[in-house]
C-alpha positions in Angstrom: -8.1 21.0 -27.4 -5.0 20.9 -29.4 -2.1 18.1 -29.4 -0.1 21.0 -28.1 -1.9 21.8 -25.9 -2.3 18.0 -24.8 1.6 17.4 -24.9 1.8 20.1 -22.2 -0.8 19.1 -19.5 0.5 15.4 -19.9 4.4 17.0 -19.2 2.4 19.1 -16.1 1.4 15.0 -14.6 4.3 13.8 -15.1 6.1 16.3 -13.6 3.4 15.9 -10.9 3.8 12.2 -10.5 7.9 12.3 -10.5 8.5 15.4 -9.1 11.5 16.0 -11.3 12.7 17.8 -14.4 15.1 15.4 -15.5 13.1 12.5 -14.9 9.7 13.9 -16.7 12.1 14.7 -20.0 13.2 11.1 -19.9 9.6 10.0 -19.3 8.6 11.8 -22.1 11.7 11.5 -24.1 12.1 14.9 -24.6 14.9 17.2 -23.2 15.2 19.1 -19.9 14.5 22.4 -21.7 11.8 21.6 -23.1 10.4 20.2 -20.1 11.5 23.5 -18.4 10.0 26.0 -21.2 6.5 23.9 -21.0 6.6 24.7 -17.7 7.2 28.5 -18.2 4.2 27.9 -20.5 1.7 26.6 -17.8 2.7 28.7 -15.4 1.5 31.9 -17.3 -1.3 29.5 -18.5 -2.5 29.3 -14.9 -1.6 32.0 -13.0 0.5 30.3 -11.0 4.0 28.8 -10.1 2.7 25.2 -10.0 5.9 23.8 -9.0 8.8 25.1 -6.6 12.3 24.1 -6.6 13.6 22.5 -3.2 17.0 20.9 -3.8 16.5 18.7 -6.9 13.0 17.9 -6.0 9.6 19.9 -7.6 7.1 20.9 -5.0 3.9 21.0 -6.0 2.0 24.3 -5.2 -1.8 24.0 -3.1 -3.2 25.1 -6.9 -1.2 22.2 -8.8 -2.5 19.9 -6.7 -5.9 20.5 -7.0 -5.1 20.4 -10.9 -3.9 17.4 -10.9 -6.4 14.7 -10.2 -8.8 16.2 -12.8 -6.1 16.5 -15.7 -4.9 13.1 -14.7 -8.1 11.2 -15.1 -9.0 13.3 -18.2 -5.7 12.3 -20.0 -6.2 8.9 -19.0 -9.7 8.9 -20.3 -8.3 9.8 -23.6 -5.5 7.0 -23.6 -8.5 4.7 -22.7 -10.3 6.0 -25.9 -7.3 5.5 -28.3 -6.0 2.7 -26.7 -8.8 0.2 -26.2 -8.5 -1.4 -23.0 -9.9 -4.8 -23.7 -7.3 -4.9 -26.4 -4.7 -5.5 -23.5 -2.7 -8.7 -23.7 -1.0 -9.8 -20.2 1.7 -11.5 -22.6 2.5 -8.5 -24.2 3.2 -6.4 -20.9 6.8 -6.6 -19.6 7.2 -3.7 -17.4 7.4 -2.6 -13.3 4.6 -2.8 -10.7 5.2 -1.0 -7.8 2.9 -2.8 -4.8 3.4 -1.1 -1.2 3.4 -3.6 1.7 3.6 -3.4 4.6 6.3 -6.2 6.2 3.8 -8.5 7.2 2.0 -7.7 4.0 5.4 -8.9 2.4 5.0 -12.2 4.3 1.5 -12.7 4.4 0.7 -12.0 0.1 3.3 -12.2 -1.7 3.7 -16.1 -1.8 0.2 -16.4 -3.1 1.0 -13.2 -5.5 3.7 -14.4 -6.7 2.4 -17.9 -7.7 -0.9 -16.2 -9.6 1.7 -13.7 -11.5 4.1 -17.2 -12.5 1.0 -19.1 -13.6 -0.2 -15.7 -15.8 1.8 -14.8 -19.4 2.8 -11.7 -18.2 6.3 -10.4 -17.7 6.1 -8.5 -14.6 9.2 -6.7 -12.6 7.2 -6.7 -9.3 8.7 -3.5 -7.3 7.7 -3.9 -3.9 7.7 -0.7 -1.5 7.5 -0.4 2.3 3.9 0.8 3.0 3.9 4.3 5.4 0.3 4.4 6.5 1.1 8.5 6.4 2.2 8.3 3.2 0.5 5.6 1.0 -2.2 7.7 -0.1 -0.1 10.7 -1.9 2.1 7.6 -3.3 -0.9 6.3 -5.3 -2.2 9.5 -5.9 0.7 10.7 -7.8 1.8 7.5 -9.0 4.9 6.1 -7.5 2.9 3.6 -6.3 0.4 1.9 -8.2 -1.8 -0.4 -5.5 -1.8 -0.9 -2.2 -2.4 -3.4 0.4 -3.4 -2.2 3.8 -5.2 -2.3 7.3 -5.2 1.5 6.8 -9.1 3.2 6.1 -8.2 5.6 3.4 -11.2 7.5 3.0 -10.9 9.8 0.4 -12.7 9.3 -3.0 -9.6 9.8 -5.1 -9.0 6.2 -4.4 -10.7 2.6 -5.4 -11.3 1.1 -2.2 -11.8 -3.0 -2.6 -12.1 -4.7 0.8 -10.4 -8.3 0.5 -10.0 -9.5 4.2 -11.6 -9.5 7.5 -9.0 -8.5 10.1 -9.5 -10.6 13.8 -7.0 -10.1 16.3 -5.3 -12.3 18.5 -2.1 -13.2 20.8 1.1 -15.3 19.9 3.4 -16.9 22.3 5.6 -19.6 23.1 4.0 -22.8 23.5 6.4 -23.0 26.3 4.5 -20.3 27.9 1.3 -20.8 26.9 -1.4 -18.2 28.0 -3.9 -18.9 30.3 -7.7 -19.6 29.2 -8.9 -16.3 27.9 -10.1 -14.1 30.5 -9.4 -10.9 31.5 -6.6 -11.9 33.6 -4.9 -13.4 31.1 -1.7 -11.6 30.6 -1.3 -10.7 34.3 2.4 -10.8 34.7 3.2 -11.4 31.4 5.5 -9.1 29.2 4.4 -8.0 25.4 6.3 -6.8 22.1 4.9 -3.6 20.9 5.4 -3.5 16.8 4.9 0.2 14.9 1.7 1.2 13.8 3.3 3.0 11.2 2.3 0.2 8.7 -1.7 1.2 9.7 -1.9 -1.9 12.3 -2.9 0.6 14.9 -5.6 -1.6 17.1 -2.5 -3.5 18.6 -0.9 -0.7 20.4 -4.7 0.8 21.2 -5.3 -1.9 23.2 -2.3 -2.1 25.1 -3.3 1.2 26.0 -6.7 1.0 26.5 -6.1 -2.3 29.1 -2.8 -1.0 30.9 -0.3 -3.1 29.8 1.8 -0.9 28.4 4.1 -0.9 31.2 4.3 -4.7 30.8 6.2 -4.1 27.1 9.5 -5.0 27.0 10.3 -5.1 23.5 9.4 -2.1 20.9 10.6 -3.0 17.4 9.6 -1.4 14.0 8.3 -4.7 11.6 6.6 -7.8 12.6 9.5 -10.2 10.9 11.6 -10.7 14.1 9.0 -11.5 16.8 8.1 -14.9 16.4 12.0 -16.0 16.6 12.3 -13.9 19.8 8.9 -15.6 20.7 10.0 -19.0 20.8 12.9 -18.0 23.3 10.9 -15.8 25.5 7.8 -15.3 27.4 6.9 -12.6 25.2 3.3 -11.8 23.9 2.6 -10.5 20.6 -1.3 -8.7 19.4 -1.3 -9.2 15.8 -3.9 -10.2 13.2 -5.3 -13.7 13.0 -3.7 -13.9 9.4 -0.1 -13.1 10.5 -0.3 -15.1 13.8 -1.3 -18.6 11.3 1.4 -17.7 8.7 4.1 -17.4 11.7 2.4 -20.9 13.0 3.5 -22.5 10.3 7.0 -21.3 10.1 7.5 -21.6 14.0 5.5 -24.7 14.8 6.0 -24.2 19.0 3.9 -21.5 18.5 0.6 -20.9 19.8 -2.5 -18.2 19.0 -4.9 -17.3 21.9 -8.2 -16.0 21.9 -8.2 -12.1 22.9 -10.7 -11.6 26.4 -11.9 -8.4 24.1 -13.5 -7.4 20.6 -10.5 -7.9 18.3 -11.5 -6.5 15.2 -11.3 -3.3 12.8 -11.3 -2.4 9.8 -10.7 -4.9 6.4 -7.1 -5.4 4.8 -8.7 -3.3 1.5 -6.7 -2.6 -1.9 -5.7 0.6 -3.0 -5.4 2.0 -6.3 -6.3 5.1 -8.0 -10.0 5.5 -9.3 -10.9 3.1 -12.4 -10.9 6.1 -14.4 -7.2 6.8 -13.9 -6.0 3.3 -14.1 -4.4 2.1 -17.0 -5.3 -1.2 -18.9 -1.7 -2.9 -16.9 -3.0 -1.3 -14.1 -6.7 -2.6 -14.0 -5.2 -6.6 -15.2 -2.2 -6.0 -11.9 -5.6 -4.9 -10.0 -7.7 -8.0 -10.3 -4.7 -10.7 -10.3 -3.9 -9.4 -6.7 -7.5 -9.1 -5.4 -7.9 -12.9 -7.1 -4.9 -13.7 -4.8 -5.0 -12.3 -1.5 -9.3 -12.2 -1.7 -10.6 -14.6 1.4 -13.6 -16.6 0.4 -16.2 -13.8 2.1 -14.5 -11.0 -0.3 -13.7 -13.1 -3.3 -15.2 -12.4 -6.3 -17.7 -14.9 -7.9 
């Protein structure tokens, strides 16, 4: 394959990945027409339109997408060739890392993130993004984001799935109102906080439905950071993993974690990024610093 011929699939990922004209050609430092007369150039290539034009932003076509996993990882491939990856120096990388959390992701890893990127040589601009459980996986796909940390099973095999903690549910309260020994009847008459499952924490609001207590919710709110302040003044209940409930313990000392009278597990917090193949060298070092950090004992590699 030619270098021209090179140039112009790498301009047809990037224009994948940012879904813009003007941002590819500054990507690639190139100009807009250029960008635009590559693209006339793959679309006769092809057969097809590849990208459509809504407002300022480039849909991909049902055939571009289907291109672009395979051109990705083969372009990668051949940056992995030229550019060796165990040449890569942490202390020579100064760039951006965009990590999607969720909020109690935020609160839960980042501290001990944080503390293994300050020990390491690197430079990093850490970018964190609000994890969408609907829309994490097209993120890392495409590459806005480059790893993930989530509750969410993604099972497709255009990811790299690394499992990193057990997830055990629980309830938080007041110690004011303490819950009764756990039973069944345990939350009779008491009134619950239901928090979004749009960060993939969907077992929460499954059992409140499962167990009929979703009449006794009194407070809906979108992110996990607020509830255990409104715990501590209320007789509210919170379900939320054994994890969260600990780190919120030690912020809010008066409160308490009880025992659920049911199974409260599902599936792993896991890491997301594209497959190894696809990653690139900054990519594969952010990789293992976060799995070294957030990993409990039972995941953590030896």
């Amino acid at each position: 394959m030619v270098l021209a011929d090179l140039n112009q699939l790498r301009t047809f990922v990037v224009l994948y990945e940012l879904r813009s004209v003007s941002a590819t050609a500054a990507r690639l430092h190139v100009t807009q027409p250029t960008v635009s007369y590559t693209l006339g150039r793959l679309r006769a290539r092809f057969g097809d339109q590849l990208f459509r034009r809504e407002g300022n932003v480039m849909v991909p076509t049902a055939h571009a997408t289907r291109l672009f996993g395979p051109l990705h990882e083969a372009l990668a491939q051949i940056d992995a060739t030229v550019n060796d990856p165990e040449e890569f120096d942490p202390a020579d990388f100064a760039g951006e890392i965009a990590l999607a959390l969720t909020s109690i992701g935020e609160q839960t890893f980042l501290p001990p993130l944080m503390s293994a990127l300050s020990d390491s040589s690197a430079r990093v601009h850490l970018q964190v993004q609000r994890l969408d459980a609907d829309s994490v996986e097209d993120g890392l796909i495409r590459g806005a984001v480059d790893l993930a940390i989530t509750v969410s099973l993604l099972a497709t095999p255009r990811l790299w799935r690394t499992p990193v903690r057990s997830v055990e549910y629980v309830a938080l309260c007041s110690a004011e109102h303490p819950l009764p020994s756990t039973a069944p009847p345990m939350f009779a008459g008491r009134r619950f906080v239901r928090v979004s499952a749009r960060g993939g924490h969907t077992y929460p609001l499954q059992s409140l439905i499962e167990h009929g207590l979703m009449p006794q919710v009194a407070l809906s709110v979108e992110e996990y950071a607020s509830v255990p302040a409104v715990l501590q003044t209320t007789d509210l209940v919170v379900l939320l993993p054994r994890h969260v409930a600990e780190v919120f313990c030690g912020w809010f000392p008066d409160l308490r974690i009880a025992e659920l009278p049911w199974p409260g597990t599902s599936s792993p917090v896991s890491v997301y990024t594209r497959s190894e193949a696809s990653l690139s060298p900054a990519q594969q070092w952010f990789r293992s610093v976060v799995v070294g950090a957030v990993a409990a004992e039972e995941y953590r590699p030896g």
